[in-house]
C-alpha positions as CSV (number, residue, x, y, z in Angstrom):
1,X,-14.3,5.1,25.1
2,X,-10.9,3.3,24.6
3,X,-10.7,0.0,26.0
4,X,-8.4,0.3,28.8
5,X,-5.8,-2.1,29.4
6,X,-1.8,-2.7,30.8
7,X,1.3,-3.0,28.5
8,X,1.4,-6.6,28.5
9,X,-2.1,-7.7,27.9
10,X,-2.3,-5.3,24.8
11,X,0.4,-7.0,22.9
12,X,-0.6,-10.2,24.1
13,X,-3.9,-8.9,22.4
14,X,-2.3,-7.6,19.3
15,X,0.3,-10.5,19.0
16,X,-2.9,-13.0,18.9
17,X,-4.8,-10.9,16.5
18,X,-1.8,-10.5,14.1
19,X,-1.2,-13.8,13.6
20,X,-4.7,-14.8,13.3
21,X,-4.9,-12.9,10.6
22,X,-1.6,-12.5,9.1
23,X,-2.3,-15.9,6.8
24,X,-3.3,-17.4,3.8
25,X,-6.7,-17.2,4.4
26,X,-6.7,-13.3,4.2
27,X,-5.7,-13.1,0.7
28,X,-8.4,-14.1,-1.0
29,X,-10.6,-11.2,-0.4
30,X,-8.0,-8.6,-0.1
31,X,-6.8,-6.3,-3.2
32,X,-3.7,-8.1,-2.0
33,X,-4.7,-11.3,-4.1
34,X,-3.6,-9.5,-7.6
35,X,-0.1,-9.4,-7.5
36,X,-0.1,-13.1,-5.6
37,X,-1.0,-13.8,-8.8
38,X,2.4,-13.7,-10.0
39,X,5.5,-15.1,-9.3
40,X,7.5,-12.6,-11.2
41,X,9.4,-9.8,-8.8
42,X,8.4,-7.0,-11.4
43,X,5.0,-8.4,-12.1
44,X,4.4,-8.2,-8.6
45,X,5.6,-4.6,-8.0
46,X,3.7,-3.5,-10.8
47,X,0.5,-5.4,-10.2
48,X,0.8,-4.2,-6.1
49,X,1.2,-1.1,-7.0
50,X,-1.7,-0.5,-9.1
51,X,-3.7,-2.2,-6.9
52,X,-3.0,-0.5,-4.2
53,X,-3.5,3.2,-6.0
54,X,-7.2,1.9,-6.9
55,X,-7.8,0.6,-3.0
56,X,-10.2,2.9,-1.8
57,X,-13.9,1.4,-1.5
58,X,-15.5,-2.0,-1.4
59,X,-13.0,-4.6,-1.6
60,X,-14.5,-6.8,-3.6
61,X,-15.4,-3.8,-6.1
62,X,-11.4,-3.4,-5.8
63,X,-10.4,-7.0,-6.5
64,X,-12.8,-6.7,-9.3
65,X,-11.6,-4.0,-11.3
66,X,-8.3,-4.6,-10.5
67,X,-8.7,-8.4,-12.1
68,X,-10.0,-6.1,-15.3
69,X,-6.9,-3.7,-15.2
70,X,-4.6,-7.2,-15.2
71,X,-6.3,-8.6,-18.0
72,X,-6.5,-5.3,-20.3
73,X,-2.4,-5.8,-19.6
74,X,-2.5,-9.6,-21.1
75,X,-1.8,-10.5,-17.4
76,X,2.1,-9.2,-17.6
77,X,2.1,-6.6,-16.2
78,X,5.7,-5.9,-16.7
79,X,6.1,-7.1,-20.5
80,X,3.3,-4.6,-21.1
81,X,5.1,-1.7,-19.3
82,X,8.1,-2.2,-21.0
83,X,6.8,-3.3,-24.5
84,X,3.4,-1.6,-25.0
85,X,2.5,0.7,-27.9
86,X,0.8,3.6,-28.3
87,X,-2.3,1.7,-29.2
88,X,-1.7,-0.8,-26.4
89,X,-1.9,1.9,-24.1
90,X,-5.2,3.8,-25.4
91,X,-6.8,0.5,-24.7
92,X,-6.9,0.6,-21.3
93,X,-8.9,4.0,-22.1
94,X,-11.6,2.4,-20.7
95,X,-10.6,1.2,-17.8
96,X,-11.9,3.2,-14.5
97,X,-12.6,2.6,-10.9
98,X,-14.0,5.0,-8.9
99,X,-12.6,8.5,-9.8
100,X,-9.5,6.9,-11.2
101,X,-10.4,6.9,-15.1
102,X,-9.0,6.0,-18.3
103,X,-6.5,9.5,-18.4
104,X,-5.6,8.6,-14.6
105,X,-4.5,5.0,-15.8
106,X,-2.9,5.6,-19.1
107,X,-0.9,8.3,-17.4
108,X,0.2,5.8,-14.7
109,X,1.1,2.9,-17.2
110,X,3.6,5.7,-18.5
111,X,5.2,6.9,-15.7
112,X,5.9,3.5,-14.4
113,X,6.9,2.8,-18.3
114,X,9.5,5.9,-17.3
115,X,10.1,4.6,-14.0
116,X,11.5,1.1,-14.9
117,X,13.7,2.3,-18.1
118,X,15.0,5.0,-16.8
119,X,15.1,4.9,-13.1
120,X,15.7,1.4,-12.0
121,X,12.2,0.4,-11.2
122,X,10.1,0.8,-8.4
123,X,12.7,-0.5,-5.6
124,X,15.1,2.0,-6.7
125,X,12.8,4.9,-6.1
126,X,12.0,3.4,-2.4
127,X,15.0,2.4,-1.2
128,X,16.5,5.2,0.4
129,X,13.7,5.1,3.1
130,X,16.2,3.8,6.4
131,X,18.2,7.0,5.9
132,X,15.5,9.4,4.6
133,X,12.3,8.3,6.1
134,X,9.5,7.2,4.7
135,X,7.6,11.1,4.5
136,X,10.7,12.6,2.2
137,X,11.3,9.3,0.2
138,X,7.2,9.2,-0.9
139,X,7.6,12.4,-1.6
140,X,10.2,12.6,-3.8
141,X,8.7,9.3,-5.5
142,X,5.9,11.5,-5.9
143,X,7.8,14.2,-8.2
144,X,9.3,11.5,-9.9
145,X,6.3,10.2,-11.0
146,X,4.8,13.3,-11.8
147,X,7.7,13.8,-14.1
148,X,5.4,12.0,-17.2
149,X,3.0,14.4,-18.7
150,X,-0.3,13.9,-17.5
151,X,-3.7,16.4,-16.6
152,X,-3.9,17.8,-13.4
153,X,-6.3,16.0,-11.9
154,X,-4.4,12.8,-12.0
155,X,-2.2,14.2,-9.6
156,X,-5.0,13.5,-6.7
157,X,-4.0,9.7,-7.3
158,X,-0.5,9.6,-5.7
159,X,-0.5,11.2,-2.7
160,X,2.0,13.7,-0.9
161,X,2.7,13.3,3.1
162,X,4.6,16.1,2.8
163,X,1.8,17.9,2.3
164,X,-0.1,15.7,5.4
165,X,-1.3,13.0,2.9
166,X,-1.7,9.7,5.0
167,X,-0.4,8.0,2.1
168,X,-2.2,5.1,3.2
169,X,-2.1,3.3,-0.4
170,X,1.4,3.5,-0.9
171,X,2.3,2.5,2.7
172,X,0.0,-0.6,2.3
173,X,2.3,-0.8,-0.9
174,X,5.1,-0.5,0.7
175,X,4.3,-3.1,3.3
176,X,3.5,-5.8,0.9
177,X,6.9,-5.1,-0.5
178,X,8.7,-5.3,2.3
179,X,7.4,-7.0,5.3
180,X,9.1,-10.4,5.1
181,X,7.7,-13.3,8.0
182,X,5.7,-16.5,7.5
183,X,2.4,-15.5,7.2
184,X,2.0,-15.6,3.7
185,X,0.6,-12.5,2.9
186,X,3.4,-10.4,2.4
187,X,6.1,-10.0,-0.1
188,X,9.0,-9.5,1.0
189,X,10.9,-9.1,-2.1
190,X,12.3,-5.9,-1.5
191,X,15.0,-6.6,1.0
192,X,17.2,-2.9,0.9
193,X,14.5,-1.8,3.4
194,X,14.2,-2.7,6.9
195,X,10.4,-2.6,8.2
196,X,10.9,-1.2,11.0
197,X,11.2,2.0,8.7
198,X,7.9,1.7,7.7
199,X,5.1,3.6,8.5
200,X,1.7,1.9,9.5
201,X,-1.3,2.1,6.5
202,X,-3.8,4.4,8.2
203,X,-7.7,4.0,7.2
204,X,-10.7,5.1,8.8
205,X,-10.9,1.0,10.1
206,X,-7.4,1.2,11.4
207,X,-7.7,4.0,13.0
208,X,-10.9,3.8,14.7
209,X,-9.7,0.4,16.6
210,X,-6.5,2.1,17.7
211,X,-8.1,5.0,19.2
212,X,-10.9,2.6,21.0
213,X,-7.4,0.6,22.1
214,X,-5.8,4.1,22.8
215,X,-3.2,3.8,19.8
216,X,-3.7,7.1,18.5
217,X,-5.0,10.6,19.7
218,X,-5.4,12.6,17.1
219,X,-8.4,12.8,15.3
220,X,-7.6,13.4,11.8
221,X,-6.4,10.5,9.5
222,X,-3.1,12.2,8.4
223,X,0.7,11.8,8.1
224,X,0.9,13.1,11.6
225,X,-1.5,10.3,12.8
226,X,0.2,7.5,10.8
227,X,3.8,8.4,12.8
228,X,1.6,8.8,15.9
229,X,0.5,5.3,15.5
230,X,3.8,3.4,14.0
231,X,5.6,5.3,17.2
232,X,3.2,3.5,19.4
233,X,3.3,0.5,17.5
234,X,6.9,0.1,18.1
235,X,6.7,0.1,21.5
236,X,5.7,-3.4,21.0
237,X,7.5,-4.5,18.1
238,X,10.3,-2.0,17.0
239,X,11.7,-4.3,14.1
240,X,8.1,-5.0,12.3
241,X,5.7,-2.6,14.0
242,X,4.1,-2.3,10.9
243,X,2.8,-6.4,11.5
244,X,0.2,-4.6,13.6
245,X,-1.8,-3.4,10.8
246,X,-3.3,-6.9,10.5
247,X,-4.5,-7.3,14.1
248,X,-6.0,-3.4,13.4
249,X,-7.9,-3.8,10.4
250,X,-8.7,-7.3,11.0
251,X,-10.3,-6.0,14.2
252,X,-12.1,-3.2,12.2
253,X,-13.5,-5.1,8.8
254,X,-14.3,-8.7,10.5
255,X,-15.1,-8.0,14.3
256,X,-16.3,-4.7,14.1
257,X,-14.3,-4.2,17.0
């Protein structure tokens, strides 16, 4: 049953539960560590983004095979995009987490190769998002990235909202690129987008606490629910509603809310 209460005592709520977790202290076990590894802009993107595409699962089985991923690119991440032979690539042949295998990540070490010569890295491909929306933007990203040969079944690995995809990896993504305050956590190194054109990462965690806190409605963890829930969201922040996601997840993984 959702936990009923006014307007004003569920930001209260939320505001406390954001910035109790919104801080240093959640990095350490979050796939967010890898790319605070870095100080680099570009080894940040890159790192974040791979990270995220492999978040799915345990956390720390995420952090670990992440760490792996980093080192098979001698920790620079970037240099090895940019610079990596044919054989460079093949050895990361063996990498695999989950369902994402060696194919998947060879193929994706590629296209971002692709993506950064040719199309003006990462925050080029993103940043028309205040006009476009986030839905249209990730989904052109999508046939961008696609653009690099690859098999089909790599395709499952970047997903398509236009299509009802949550997109839950790249939104988390996109929030570590963007989201800019002085918790820690967050990036903020992309500044051509304004966060309050960002869509909130939707998980099964997230979105069980915001239905039980009568957040969201709908049932199914989809594109539709993830714009439900930032449009809510807003209500109480309409700058950074995306902030929120801490207080939601936090809620879900440590207090089992």
């Amino acid at each position: 049953m959702p936990v009923s209460l006014s307007f004003s005592e569920l930001k209260e709520f939320l505001d406390q539960k954001q910035e109790e977790f919104n801080n240093p202290h959640f990095i350490e076990k979050d796939p967010i560590s890898i790319p605070h590894q870095f100080t680099k802009k570009e080894d940040i993107e890159i790192a974040g983004f791979l990270t995220s595409i492999i978040s799915w699962g345990n956390r720390t089985s995420i952090v670990k095979d992440a760490n792996k991923l980093m080192g098979m690119m001698d920790c620079s991440p970037f240099e090895f995009i940019l610079h990596a032979t044919n054989s460079d690539i093949k050895s990361v042949k063996s990498f695999y987490h989950r369902t994402f295998n060696g194919d998947d990540c060879t193929f994706f070490l590629r296209s971002l190769t692709n993506i950064y010569q040719k199309h003006g890295g990462l925050e080029t491909c993103f940043r028309e998002i205040n006009e476009q929306g986030a839905q249209v933007v990730i989904s052109s990203f999508r046939k961008l990235f696609l653009e690099t040969s690859h098999l089909k079944r790599s395709e499952k690995h970047i997903s398509d909202p236009s299509k009802g995809s949550s997109a839950k990896k790249i939104l988390m993504f996109l929030r570590w690129m963007v989201r800019n305050d002085n918790g820690g956590v967050d990036f903020g190194i992309w500044d051509q987008i304004h966060p309050s054109n960002l869509i909130c990462p939707l998980d099964i965690h997230v979105g069980n606490v915001a239905r039980k806190l009568d957040l969201l409605k709908r049932k199914s963890n989809d594109w539709q629910a993830a714009e439900e829930l930032t449009a809510n969201l807003r209500r109480f922040d309409p700058n950074d509603p995306v902030k929120y996601d801490f207080a939601l997840f936090g809620l879900g993984i440590y207090e089992k809310f």
